[in-house]
C-alpha positions in Angstrom: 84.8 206.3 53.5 86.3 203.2 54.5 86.5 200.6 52.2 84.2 198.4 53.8 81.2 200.7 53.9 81.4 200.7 49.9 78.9 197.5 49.8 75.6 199.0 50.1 74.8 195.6 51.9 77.4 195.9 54.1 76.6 199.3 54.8 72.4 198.5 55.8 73.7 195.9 58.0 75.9 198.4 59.9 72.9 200.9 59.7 71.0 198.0 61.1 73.2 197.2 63.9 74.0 200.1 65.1 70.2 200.7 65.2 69.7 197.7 67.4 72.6 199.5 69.8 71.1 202.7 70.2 68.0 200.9 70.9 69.4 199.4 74.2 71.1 201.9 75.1 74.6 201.6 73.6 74.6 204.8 71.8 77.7 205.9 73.3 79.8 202.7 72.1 79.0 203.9 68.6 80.6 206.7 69.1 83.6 205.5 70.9 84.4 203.0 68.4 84.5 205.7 65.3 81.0 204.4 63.6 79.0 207.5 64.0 81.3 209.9 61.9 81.4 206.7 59.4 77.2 206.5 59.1 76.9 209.8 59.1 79.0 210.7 56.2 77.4 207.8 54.3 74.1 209.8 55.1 72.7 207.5 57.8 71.0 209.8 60.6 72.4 208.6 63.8 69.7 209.3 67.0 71.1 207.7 70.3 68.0 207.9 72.7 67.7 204.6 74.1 64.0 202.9 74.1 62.2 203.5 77.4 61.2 199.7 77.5 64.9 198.8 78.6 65.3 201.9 81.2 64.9 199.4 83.8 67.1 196.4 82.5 70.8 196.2 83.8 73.6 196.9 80.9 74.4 192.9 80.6 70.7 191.8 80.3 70.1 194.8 77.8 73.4 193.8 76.0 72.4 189.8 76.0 69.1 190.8 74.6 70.9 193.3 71.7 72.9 190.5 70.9 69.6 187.9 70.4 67.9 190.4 68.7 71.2 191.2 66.1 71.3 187.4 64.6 73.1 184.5 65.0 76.8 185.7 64.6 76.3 187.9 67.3 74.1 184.8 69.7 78.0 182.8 68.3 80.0 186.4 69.5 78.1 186.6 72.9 78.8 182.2 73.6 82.2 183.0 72.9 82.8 185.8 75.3 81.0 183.8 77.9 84.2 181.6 78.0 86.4 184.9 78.7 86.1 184.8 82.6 89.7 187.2 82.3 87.7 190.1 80.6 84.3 190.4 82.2 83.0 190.3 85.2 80.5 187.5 86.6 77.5 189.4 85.6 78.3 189.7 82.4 80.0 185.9 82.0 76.7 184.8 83.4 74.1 186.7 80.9 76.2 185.7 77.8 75.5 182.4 78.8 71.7 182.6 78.8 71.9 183.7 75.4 69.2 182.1 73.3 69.1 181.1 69.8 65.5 180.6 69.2 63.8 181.6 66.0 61.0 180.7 63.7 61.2 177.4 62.2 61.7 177.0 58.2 59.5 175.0 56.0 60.9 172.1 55.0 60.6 172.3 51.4 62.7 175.6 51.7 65.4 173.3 53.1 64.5 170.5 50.5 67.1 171.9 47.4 70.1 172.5 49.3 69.0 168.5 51.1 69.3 167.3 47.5 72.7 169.0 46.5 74.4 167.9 49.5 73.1 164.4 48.8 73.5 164.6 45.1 69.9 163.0 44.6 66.8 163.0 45.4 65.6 162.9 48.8 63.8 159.7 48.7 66.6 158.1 46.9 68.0 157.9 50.1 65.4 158.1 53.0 62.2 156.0 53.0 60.7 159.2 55.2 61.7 162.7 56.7 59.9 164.5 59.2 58.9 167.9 58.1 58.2 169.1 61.9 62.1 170.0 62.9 62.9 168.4 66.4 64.9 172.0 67.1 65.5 175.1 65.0 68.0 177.5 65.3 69.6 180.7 63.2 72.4 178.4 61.6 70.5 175.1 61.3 67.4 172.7 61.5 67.2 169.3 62.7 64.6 166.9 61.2 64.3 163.3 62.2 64.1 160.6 59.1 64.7 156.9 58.3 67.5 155.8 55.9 65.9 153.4 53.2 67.5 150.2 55.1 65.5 151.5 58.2 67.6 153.0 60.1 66.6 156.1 62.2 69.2 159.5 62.1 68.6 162.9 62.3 69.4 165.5 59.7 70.8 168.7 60.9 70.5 171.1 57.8 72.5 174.3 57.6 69.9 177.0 56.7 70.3 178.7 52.9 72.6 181.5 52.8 73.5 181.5 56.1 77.2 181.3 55.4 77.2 184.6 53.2 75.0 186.8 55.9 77.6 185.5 58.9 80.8 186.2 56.4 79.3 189.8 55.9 78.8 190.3 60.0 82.7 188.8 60.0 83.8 191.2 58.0 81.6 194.3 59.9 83.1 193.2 62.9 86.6 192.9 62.3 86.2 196.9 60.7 84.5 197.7 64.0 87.2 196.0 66.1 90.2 198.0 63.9 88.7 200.9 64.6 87.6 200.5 68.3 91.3 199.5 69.1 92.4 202.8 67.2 89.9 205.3 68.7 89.7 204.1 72.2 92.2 203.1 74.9 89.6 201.8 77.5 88.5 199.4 74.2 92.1 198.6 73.4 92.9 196.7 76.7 89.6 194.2 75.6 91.8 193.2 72.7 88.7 193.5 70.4 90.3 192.3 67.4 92.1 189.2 69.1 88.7 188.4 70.0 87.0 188.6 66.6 89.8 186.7 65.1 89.4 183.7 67.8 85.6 183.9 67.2 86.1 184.1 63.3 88.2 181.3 63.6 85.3 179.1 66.2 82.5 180.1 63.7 83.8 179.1 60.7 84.4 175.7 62.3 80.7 175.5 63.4 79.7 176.3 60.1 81.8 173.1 58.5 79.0 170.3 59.7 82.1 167.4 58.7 84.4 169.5 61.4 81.6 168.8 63.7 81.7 165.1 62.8 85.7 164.7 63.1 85.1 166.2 66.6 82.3 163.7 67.7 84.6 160.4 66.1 87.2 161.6 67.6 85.8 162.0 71.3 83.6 158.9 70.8 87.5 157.0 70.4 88.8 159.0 73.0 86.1 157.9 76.0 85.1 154.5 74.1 86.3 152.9 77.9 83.2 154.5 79.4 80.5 151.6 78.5 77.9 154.2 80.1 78.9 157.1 77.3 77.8 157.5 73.7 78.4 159.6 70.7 75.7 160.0 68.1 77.2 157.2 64.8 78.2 159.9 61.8 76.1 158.1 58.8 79.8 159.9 56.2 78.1 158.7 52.8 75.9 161.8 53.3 77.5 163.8 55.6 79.2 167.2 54.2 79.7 170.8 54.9 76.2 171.8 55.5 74.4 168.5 56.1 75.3 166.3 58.9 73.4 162.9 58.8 74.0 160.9 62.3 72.6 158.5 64.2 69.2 159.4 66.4 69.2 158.4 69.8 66.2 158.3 71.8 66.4 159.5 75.3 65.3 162.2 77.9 66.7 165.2 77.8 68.8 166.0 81.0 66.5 169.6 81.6 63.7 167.4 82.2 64.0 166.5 85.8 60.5 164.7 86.4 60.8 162.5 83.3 64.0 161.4 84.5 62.2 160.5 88.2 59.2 159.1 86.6 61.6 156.8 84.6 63.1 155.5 88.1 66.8 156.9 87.3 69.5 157.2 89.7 70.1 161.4 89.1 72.9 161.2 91.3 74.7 158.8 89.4 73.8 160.6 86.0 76.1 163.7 87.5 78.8 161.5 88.2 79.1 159.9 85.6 78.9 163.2 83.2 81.7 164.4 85.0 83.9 161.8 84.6 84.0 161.6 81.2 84.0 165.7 81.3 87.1 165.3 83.5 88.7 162.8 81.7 88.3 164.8 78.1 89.9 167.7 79.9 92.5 166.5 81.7 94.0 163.5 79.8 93.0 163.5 76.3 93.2 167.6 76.4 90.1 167.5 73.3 86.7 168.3 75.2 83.1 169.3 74.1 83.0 172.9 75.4 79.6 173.3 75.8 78.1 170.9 78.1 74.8 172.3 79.4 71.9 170.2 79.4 70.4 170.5 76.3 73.2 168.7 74.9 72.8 165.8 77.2 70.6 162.9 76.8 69.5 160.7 79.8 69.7 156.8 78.6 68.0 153.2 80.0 70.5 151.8 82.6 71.7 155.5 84.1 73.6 156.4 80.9 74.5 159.5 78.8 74.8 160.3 75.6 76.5 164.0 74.1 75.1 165.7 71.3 76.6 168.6 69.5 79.9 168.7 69.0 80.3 172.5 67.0 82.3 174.1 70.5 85.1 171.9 71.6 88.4 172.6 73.3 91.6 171.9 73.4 94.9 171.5 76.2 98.2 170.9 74.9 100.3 168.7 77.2 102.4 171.9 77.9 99.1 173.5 78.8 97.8 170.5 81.2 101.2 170.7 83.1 101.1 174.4 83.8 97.5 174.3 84.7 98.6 170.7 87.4 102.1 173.1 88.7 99.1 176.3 89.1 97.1 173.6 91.4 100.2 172.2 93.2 102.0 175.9 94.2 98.7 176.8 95.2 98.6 174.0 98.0 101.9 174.5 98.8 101.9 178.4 99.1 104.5 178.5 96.6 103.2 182.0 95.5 106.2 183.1 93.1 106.4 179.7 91.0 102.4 179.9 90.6 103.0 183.9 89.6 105.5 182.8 86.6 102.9 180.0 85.5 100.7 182.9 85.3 103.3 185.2 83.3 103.7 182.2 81.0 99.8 182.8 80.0 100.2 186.9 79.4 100.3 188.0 76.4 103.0 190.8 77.4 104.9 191.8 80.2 104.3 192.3 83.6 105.2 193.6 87.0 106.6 190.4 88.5 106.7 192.0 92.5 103.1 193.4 92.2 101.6 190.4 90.7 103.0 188.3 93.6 101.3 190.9 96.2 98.1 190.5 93.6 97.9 186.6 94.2 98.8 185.7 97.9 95.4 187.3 99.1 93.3 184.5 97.1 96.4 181.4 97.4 96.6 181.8 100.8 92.7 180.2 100.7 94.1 177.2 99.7 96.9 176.8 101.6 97.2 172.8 103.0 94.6 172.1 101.4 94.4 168.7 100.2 94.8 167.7 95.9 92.0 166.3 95.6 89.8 169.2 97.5 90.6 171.9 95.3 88.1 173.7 93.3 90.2 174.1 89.8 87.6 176.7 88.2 87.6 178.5 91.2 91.5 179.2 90.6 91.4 180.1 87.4 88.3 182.7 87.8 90.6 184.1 90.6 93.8 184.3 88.5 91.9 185.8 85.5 90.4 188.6 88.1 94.4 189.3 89.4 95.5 189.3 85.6 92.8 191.5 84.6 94.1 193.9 87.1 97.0 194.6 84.7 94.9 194.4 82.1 96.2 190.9 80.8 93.7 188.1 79.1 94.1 184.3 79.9 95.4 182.5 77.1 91.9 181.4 75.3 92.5 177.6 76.0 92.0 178.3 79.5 89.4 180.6 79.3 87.6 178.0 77.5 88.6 175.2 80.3 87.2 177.6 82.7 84.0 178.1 81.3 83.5 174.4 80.5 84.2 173.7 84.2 81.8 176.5 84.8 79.1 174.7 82.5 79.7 171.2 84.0 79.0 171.9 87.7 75.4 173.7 86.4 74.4 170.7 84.6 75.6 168.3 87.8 73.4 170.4 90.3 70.2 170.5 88.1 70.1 166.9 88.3 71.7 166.5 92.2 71.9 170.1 93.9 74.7 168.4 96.4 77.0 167.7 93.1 80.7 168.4 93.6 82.4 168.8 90.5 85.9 168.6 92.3 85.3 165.8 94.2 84.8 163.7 90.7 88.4 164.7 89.5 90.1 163.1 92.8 91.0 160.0 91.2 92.0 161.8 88.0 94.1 164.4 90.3 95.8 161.3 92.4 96.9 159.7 89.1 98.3 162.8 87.6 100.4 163.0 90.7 101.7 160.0 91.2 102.1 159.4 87.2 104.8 162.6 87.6 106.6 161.9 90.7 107.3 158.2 90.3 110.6 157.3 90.4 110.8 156.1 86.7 109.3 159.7 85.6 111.6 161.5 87.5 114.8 159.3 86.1 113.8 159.7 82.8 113.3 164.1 82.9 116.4 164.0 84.7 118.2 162.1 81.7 116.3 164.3 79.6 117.7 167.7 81.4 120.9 165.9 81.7 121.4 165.6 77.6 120.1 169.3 77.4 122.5 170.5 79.3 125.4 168.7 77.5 124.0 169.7 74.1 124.0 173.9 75.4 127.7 173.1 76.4 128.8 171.9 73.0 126.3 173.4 70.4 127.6 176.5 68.5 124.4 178.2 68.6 120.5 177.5 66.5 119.8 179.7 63.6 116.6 181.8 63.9 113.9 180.4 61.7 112.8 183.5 59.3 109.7 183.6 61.3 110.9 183.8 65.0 114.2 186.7 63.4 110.9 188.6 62.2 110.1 187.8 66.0 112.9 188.5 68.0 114.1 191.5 66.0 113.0 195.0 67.4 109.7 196.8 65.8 111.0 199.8 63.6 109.5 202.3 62.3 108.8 202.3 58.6 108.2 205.8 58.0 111.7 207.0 59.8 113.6 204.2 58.2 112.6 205.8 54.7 113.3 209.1 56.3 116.9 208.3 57.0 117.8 206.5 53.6 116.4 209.8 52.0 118.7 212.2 53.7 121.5 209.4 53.5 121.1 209.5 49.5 120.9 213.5 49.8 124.3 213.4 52.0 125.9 211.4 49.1 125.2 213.4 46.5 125.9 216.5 48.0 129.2 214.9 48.8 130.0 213.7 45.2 129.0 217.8 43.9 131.7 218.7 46.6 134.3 216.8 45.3 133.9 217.5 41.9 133.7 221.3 42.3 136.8 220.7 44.4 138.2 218.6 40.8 137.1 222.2 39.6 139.3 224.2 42.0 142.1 222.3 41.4 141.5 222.5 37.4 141.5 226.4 37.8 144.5 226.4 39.9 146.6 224.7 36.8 144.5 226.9 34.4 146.1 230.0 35.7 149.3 229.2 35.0 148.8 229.0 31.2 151.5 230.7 29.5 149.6 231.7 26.2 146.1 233.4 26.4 144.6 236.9 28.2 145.8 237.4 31.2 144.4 239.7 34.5 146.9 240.2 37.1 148.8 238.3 35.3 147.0 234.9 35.5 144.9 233.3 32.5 141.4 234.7 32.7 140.0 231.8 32.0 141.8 229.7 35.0 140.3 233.2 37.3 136.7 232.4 35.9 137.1 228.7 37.1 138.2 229.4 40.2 135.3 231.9 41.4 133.4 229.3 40.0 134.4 226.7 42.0 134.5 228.7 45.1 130.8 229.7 44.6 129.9 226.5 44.4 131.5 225.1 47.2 130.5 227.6 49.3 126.8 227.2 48.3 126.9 223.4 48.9 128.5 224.6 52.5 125.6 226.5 52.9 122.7 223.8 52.0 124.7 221.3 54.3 124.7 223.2 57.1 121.1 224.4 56.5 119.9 220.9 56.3 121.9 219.7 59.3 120.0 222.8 61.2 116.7 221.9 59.8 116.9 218.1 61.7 118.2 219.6 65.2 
């Protein structure tokens, strides 16, 4: 058994999960993935009849609700995979993104210990109140307004007891599951299953880090601080640690709620504008973004304002990144179908047919031929170069996939509050000054200067050393096994070679030994020379005979 189904915990969970599976009808991908033999020899009866309550639900709503119902590292999995546009189809993209985290609220005095050890004293050391009645609940946290004991109003958002340990122990179910998916099935494999968990190991344990959350929210508040209509909760850091974040409460209407907004005489319109803008502007120049910009994380303020709550999913575009995705835009409107194709190779994780990924793309560029900058639907693009990738079973680099699905996220939230919402046409300005930024004259003089010294320095420099990391790279993968299979029979060769020439020393001993003149003799030659020589001659010809028998065993 493997080594992970030793924990009797770890093992019920499994048990649990795989229950939950079976229930909706994924039997089968327990036994794809290698867990039935595992259960079954740890003496877990394994029954795969689906429940005939779900018969009439499509796989991705039955695989949504599996997810809701197996806890919140799995609600965290399914958001995730929402943003991976180059794996799944829309159906799929669209039902992980209804995923719901909703559960039963915790009493507050539950929550009142672990309060007390983040602050380090008591509760009312440092609040004059705190309202027991949470403002939202979820499987990782609680939120419970209060008022600090100089009177200002925040909201606590409390990570729930032992929450860390029961998502560590799905962590490390998942990453056994996604070993052994990779190694018993092919159809799996191309899914890259345990890329996946790692990237969503990686998110989670960020989310679960309340300060991370905070450096995200200071950070974006400096990076839109021009936007006078924008704001970002104020991070109250005297109480703020891993599992308690203490920020500032805001009052205003959430962005769901369409009459409220009306009744309050708002310009809705405006709102969507505006939320785009600064969505745009995260994305495009300062490359760090909230990734999750649905409506519940957008408050309506006084004056047609916004503020952002939640910072736990961000994103991020390296300037490399930002370029690529402006060169994918531009070879688009200009047809330029083989530079846009090695943008796309550039994001593949391995290689690909360069001629049949052309063919793949000029069916959906040609759409956007001549078509003006500032008319072009980004997300669109990418959702249409992830489908031609995952026709040879490539993945968009996860940056993107995120971009995409932020992009994806934005335009929903802009048409709840105006249905005629454009997300595009709120880039143009952003588009127009990328453009002109890169072609102005001084731009171009200074890359040309910078090609120029580039060029002079591959004339004249002898040659960069590998750093140990990129030798490990670049070197060729070897097998392990064969290389320890060689050096055997290389050490055997030796030593065989060695008992050669020392039963040839022999030969020529019993040569010299014959011509003794004192001593028996047998045809007239010392006997003891004779009995060398047959010796040596034996042996020779036996380690003749075990060379040759080895060198026939390897053909």
């Amino acid at each position: 058994m493997m080594e992970i189904l030793k924990a009797g915990k770890d093992l019920r969970r499994l048990n649990e999960l795989s229950n939950i599976l079976i229930k909706y009808g994924f039997g089968d991908l327990i036994r794809r993935v290698g867990l039935a033999a595992s259960l079954e020899r740890a003496g877990k009866l394994i029954r795969y009849q689906m429940s005939e309550d779900f018969l009439h639900l499509e796989p991705p709503e039955r695989a949504r609700r599996a997810m809701e119902e197996m806890g919140p590292s799995f609600i965290k999995l399914g958001q995730i995979l929402a943003t991976r546009v180059d794996l799944f189809s829309a159906e799929w993209i669209a039902e992980f993104g209804r995923l719901q985290d909703d559960v039963p609220a915790t009493p507050f005095e539950e929550l009142r210990p672990q309060v007390e050890r983040s602050l380090g004293k008591p509760i009312h050391a440092v609040f004059r109140s705190v309202d027991e009645k949470p403002l939202g609940t979820a499987s990782m946290a609680q939120v419970h307004r209060a008022v600090t004991i100089t009177g200002d109003k925040v909201v606590l958002k409390i990570r729930k007891p032992n929450i860390r340990e029961k998502i560590e122990a799905d962590l490390r179910l998942l990453k056994y599951v996604a070993r052994l998916a990779e190694s018993q099935s092919v159809e799996l494999k191309r899914y890259s299953p345990f890329q996946i968990v790692r990237e969503f190991e990686r998110s989670l344990l960020r989310e679960l880090d309340f300060s991370v959350e905070c450096k995200n929210a200071e950070r974006i508040a400096h990076n839109i601080a021009q936007f006078k209509f924008a704001k970002i909760p104020r991070i109250y850091w005297e109480w703020t640690c891993e599992d308690l974040n203490v920020q500032e409460f805001i009052d205003g209407i959430p962005a769901r709620n369409i009459a409220e907004i009306e009744a309050a005489g708002l310009d809705r319109k405006l709102i969507a504008k505006r939320g785009a803008k600064v969505a745009w502007h995260m994305m495009l120049v300062d490359g760090f973004f909230h990734a999750d910009p649905h409506p519940g994380n957008i408050l309506v303020l006084p004056r047609n304002g916004i503020a952002i709550l939640d910072f736990g999913m961000v994103g991020r575009l390296s300037n490399t990144r930002r370029e690529q995705l402006m060169k994918l835009v531009r070879h688009a409107v200009f047809g330029e179908i083989p530079a846009a194709v090695r943008i796309l190779q550039q994001w593949a994780n391995k290689p690909v047919n360069f001629e049949q990924l052309v063919s793949e793309c000029e069916d959906f560029m040609q759409n956007y031929y001549g078509v003006p900058l500032d008319q072009l639907d980004i997300p669109r693009i990418i959702d249409q170069a992830a489908e031609a990738l995952r026709v040879h079973d490539i993945s968009l680099p996860p940056d993107i996939a995120m971009l995409s699905k932020t992009c994806v996220t934005l335009e929903g939230f802009g048409r709840l509050l105006y249905p005629q919402f454009d997300l595009m046409t709120e880039a143009q300005e952003l588009l127009k000054t990328w453009g002109k930024e890169r072609y102005k004259p001084t731009t171009l003089v200074r890359k040309l200067g910078l090609r120029a010294f580039n060029y002079v320095d591959s004339w004249f420099d002898e040659g960069e050393m590998l750093s140990p990391q990129e030798s490990l790279t670049a070197a060729p993968q070897v097998d392990r096994q064969m290389i320890e299979l060689l050096a055997r029979r290389q050490e055997r060769l030796r030593y065989r070679q060695i008992q050669l020439m020392v039963a040839v020393g022999f030969l020529l001993a019993s040569c010299l030994l014959m011509l003794l003149p004192q001593g028996p003799k047998l045809w007239g030659m010392h006997v003891v020379g004779i009995v060398t020589f047959l010796g040596s001659v034996g042996v020779i010809n036996w380690l003749l005979l075990a060379t040759w028998w080895g060198y026939r065993s390897t053909e």
